[in-house]
DRENLO-820319 format. One record per residue: residue in one letter; x, y, z of N, C-alpha, C in turn. Coordinates in steps of 0.001 Angstrom, whole numbers, plus 500000, padded with zeros to 6 digits. Layout:
! DRENLO-820319
@tinu->A n.c1->X n.c2->Y n.c3->Z ca.c1->X ca.c2->Y ca.c3->Z c.c1->X c.c2->Y c.c3->Z .
...
! end
This chain:
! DRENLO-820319
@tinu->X n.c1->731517 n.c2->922809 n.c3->211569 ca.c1->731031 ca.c2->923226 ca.c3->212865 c.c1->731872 c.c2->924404 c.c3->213351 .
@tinu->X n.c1->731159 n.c2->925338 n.c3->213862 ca.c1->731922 ca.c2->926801 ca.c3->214461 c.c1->731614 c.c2->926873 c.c3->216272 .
@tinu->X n.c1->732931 n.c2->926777 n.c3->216448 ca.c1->733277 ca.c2->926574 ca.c3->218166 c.c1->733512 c.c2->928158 c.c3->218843 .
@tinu->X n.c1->732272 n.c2->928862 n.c3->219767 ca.c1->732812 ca.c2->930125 ca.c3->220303 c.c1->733379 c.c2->929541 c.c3->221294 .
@tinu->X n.c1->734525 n.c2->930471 n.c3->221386 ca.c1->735453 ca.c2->929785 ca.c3->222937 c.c1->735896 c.c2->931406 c.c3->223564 .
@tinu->X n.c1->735260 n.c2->931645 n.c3->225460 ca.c1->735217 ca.c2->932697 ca.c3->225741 c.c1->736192 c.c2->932584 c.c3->226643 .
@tinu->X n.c1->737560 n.c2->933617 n.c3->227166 ca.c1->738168 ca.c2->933377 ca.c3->228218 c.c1->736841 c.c2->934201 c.c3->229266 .
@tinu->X n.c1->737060 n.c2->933580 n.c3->230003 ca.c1->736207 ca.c2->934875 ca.c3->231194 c.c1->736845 c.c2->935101 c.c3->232299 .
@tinu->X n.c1->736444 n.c2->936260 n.c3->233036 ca.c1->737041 ca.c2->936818 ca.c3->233916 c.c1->735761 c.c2->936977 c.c3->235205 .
@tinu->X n.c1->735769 n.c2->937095 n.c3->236527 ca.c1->734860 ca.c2->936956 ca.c3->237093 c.c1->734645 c.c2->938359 c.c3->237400 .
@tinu->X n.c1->733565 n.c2->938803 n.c3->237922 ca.c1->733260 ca.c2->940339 ca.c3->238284 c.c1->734293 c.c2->940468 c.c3->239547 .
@tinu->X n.c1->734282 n.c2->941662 n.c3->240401 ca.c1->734957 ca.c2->942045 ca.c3->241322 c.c1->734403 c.c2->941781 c.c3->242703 .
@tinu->X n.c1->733187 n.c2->941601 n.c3->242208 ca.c1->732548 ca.c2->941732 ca.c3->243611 c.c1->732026 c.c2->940123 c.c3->243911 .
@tinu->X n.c1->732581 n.c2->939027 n.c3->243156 ca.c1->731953 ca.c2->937826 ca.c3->243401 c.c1->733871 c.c2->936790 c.c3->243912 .
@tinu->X n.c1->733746 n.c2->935761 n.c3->244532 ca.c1->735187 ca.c2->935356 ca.c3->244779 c.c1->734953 c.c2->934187 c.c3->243586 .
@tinu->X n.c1->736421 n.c2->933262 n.c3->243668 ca.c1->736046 ca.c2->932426 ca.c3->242064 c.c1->735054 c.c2->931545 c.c3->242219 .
@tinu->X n.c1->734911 n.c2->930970 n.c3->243429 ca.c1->734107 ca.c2->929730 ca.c3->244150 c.c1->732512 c.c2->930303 c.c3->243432 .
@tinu->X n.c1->732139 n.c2->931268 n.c3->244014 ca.c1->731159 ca.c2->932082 ca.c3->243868 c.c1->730407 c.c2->931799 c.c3->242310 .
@tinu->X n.c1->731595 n.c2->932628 n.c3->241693 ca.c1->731549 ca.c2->932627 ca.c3->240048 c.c1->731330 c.c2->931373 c.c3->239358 .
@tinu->X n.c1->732278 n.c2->930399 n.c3->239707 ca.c1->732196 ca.c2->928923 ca.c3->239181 c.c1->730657 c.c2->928724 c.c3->240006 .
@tinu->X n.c1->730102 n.c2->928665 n.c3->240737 ca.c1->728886 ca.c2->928239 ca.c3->241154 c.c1->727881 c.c2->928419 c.c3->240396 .
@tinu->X n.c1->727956 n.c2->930093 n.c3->239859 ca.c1->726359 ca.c2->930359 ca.c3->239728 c.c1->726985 c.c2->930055 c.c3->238119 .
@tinu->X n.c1->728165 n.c2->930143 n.c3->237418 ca.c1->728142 ca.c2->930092 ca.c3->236188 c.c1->727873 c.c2->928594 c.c3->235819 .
@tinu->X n.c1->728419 n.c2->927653 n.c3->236468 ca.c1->728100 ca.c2->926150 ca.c3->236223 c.c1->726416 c.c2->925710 c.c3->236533 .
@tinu->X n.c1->726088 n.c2->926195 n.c3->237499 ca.c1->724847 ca.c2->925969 ca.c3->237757 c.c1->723453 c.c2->926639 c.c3->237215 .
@tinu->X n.c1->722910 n.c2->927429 n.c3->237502 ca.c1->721982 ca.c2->928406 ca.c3->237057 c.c1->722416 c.c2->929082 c.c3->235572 .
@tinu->X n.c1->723211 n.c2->929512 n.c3->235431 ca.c1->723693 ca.c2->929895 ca.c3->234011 c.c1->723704 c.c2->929304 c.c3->233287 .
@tinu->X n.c1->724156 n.c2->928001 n.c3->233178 ca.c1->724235 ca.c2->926720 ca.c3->232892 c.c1->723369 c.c2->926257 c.c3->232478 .
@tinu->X n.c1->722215 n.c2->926229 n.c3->233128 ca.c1->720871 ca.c2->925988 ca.c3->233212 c.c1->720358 c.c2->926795 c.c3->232041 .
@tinu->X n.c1->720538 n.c2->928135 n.c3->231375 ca.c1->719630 ca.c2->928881 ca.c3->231228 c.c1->720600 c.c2->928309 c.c3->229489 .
@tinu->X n.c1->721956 n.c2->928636 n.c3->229576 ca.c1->721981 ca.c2->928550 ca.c3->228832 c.c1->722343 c.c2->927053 c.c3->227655 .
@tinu->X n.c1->722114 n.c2->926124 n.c3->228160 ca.c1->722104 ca.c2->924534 ca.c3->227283 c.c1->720724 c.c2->924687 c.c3->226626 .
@tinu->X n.c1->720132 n.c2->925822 n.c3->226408 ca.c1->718265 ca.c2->925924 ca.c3->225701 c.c1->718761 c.c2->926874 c.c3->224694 .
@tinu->X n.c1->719842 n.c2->927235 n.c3->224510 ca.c1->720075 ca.c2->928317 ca.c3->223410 c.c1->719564 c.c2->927711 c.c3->221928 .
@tinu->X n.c1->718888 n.c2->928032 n.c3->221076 ca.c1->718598 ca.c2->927553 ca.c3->219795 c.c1->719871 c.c2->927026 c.c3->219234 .
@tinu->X n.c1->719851 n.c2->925998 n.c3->218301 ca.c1->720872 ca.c2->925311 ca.c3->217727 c.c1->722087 c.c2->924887 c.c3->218595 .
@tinu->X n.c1->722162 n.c2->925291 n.c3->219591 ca.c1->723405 ca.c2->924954 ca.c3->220703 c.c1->723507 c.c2->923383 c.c3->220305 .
@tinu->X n.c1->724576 n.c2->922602 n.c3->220270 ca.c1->725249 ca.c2->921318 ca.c3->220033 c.c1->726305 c.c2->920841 c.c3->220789 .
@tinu->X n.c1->726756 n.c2->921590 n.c3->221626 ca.c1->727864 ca.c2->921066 ca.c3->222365 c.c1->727956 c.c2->922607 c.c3->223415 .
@tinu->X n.c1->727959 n.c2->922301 n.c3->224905 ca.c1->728185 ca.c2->923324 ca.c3->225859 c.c1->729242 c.c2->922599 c.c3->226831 .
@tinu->X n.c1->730438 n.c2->923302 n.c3->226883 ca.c1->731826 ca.c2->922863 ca.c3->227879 c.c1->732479 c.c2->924184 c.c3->228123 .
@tinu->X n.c1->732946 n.c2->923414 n.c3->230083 ca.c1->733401 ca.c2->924713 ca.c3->230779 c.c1->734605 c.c2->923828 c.c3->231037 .
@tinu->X n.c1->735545 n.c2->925025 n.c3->231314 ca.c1->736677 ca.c2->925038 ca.c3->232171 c.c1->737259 c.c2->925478 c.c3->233367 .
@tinu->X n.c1->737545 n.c2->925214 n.c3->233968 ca.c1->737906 ca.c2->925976 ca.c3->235681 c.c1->739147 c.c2->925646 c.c3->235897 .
@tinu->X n.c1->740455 n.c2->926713 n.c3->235889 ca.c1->741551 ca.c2->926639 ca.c3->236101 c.c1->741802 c.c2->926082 c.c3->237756 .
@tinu->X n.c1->742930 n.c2->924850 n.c3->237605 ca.c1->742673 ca.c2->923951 ca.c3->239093 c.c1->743445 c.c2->925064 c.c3->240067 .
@tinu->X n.c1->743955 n.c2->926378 n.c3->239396 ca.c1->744861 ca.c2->926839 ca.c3->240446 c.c1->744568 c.c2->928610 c.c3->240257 .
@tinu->X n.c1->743310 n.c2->929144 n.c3->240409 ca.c1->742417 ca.c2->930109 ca.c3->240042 c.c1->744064 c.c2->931609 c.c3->240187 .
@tinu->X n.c1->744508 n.c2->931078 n.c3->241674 ca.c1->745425 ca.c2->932441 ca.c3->242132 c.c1->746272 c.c2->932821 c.c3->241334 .
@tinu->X n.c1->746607 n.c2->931690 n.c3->240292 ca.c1->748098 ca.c2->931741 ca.c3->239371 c.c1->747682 c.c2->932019 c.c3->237653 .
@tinu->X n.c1->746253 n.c2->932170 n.c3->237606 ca.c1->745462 ca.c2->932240 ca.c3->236537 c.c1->744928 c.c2->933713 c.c3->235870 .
@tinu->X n.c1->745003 n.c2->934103 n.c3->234478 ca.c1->744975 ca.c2->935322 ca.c3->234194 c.c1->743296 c.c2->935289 c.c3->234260 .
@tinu->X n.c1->742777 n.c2->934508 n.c3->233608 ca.c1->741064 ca.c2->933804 ca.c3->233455 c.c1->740584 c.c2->933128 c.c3->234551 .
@tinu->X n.c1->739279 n.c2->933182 n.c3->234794 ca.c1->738346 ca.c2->932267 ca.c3->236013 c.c1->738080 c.c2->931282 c.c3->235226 .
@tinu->X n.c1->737918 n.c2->930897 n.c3->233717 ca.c1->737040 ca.c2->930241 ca.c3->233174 c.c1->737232 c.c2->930328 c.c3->232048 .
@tinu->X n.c1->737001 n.c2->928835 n.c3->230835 ca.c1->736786 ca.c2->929157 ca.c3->229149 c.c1->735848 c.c2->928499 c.c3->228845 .
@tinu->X n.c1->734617 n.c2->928776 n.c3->228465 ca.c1->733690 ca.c2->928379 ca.c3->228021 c.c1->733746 c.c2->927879 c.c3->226495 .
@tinu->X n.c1->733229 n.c2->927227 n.c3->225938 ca.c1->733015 ca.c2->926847 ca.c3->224460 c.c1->731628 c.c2->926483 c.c3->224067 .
@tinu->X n.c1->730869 n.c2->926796 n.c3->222966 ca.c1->729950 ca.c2->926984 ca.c3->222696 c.c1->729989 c.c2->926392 c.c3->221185 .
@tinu->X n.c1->729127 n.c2->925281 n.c3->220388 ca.c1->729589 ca.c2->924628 ca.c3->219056 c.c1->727975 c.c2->924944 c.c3->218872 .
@tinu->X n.c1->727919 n.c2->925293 n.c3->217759 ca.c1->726901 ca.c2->925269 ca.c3->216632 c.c1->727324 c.c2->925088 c.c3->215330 .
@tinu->X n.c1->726612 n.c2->924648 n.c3->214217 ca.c1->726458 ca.c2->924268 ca.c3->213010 c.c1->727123 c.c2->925529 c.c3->212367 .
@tinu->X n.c1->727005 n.c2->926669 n.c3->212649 ca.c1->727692 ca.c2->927740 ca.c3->211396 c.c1->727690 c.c2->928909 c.c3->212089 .
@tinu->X n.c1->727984 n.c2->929406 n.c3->211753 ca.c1->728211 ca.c2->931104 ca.c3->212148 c.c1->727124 c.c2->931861 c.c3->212412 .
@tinu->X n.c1->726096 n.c2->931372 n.c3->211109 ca.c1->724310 ca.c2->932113 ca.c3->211088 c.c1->723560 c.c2->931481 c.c3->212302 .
@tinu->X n.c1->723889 n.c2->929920 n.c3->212599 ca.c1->723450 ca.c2->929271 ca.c3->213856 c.c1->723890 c.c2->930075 c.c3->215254 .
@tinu->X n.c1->725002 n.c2->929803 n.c3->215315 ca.c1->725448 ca.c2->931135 ca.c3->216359 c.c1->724947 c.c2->933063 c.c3->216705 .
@tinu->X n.c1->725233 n.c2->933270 n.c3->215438 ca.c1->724344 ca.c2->934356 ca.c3->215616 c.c1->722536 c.c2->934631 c.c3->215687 .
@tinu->X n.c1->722139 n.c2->933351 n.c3->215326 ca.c1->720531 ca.c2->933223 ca.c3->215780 c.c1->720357 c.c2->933368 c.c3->216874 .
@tinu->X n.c1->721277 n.c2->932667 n.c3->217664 ca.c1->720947 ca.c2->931659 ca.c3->219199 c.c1->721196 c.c2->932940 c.c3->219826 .
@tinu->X n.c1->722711 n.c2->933974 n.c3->219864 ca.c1->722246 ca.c2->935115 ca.c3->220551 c.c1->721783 c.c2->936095 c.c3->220240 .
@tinu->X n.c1->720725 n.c2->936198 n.c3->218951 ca.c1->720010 ca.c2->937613 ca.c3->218783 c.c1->718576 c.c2->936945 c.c3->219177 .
@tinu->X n.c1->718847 n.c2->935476 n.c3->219641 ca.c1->717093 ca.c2->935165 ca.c3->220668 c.c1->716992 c.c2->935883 c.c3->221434 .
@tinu->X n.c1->715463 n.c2->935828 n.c3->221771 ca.c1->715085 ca.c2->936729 ca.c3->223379 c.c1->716100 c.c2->935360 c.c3->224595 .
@tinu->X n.c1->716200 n.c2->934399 n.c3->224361 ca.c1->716670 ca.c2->933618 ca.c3->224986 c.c1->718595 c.c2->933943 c.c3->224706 .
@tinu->X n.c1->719092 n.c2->934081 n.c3->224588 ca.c1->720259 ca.c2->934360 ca.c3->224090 c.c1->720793 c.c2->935785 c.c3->224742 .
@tinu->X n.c1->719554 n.c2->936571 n.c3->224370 ca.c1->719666 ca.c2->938202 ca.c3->225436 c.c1->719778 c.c2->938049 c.c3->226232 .
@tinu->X n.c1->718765 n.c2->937119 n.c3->226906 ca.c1->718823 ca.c2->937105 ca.c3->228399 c.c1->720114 c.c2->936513 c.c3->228991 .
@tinu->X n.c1->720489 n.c2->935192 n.c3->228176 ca.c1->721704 ca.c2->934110 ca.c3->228338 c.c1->722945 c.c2->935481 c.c3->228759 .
@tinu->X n.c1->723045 n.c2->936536 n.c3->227694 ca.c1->724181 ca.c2->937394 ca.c3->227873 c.c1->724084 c.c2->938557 c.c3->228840 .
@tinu->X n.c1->722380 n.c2->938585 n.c3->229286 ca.c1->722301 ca.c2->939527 ca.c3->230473 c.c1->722613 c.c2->938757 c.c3->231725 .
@tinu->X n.c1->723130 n.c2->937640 n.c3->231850 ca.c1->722792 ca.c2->937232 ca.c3->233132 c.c1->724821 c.c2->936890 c.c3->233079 .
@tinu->X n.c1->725329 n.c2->936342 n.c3->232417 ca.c1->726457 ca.c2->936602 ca.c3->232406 c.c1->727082 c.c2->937601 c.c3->232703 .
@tinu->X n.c1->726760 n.c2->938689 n.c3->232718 ca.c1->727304 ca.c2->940085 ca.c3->232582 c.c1->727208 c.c2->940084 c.c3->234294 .
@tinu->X n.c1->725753 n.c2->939640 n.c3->234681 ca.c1->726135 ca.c2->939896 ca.c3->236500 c.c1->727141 c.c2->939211 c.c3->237260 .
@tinu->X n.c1->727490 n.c2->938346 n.c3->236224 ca.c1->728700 ca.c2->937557 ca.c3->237308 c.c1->730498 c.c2->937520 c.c3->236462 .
@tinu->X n.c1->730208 n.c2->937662 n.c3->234899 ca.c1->731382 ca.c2->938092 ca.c3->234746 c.c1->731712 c.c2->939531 c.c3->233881 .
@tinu->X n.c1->733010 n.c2->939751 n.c3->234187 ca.c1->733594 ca.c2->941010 ca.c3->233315 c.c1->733627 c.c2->940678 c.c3->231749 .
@tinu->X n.c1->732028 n.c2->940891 n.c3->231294 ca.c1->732298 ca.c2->940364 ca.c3->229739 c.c1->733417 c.c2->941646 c.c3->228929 .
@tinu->X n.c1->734018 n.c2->942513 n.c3->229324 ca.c1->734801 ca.c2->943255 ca.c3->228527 c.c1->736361 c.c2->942909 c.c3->228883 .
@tinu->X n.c1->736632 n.c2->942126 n.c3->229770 ca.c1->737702 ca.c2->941682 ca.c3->230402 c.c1->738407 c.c2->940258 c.c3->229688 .
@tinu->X n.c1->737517 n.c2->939092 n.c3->228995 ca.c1->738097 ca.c2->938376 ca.c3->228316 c.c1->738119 c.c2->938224 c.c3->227296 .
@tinu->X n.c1->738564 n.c2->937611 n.c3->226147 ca.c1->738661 ca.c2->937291 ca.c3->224535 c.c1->737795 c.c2->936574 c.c3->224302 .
@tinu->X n.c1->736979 n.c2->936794 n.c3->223151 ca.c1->736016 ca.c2->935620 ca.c3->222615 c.c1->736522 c.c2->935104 c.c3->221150 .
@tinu->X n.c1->736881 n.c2->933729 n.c3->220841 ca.c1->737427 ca.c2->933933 ca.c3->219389 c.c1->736218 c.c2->932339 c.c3->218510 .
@tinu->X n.c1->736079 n.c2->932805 n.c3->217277 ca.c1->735379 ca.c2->931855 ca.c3->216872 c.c1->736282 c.c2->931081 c.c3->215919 .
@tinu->X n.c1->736105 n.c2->929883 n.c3->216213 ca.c1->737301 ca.c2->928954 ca.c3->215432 c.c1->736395 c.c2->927749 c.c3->214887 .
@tinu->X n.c1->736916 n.c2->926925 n.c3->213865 ca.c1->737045 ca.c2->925596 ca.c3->213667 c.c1->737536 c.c2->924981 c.c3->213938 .
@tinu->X n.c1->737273 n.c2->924194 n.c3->214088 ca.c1->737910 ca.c2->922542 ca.c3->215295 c.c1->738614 c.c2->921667 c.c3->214536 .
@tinu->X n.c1->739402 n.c2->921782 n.c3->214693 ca.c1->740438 ca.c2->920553 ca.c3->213470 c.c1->741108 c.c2->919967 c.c3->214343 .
@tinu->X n.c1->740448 n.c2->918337 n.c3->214977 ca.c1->741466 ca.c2->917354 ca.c3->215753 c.c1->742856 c.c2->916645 c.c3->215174 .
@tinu->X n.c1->743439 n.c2->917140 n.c3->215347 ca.c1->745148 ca.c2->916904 ca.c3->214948 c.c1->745459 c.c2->915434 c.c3->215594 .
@tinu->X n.c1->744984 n.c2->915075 n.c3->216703 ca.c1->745562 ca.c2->913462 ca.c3->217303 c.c1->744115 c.c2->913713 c.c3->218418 .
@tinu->X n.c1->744193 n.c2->912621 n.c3->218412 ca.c1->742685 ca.c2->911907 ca.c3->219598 c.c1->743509 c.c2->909994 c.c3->220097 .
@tinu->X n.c1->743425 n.c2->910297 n.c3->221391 ca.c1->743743 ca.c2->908991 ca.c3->222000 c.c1->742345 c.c2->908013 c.c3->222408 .
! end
């Protein structure tokens, strides 16, 4: 399984409250329909002022070709046009990893 994990940063013109809103909600919305999507989880730093990131998203699909399906969809375009209105997609890191649980309680 291949995990995208995005730091994000919020636009300038939205406050974090704002950002966490429409990204958890409506965004949210649009994007848990992405083709092959298998696992969608957010993060919200509890202390935004002391934080380099607003947010880390993670995104799990089956393989790399699964991932790159889901955003060269017309659904996937849109998923990354609508992100773009609320965050600085050139502002955080996106890295694609494998998940190797080392300890689980």
């Amino acid at each position: 399984m291949v995990k995208m994990v995005q730091l994000l940063v919020k636009r300038d013109d939205y406050s974090h409250e704002a950002f966490v809103e429409r990204w958890r909600g409506e965004h949210a919305d649009m994007a848990r329909d992405l083709p092959g999507l298998q696992k969608y989880v957010t993060a919200v730093p509890n202390d935004p002022e002391r934080s380099s990131h607003d947010g880390v998203v993670e995104l799990y699909f089956e393989d790399m070709d699964a991932l790159a399906a889901a955003f060269d969809s017309e659904l996937g375009e849109a998923v990354q046009a609508d992100a773009a209105e609320f965050a600085d997609m050139d502002a955080g890191e996106t890295l694609y990893v494998e998940e190797q649980v080392e300890y689980e309680a």
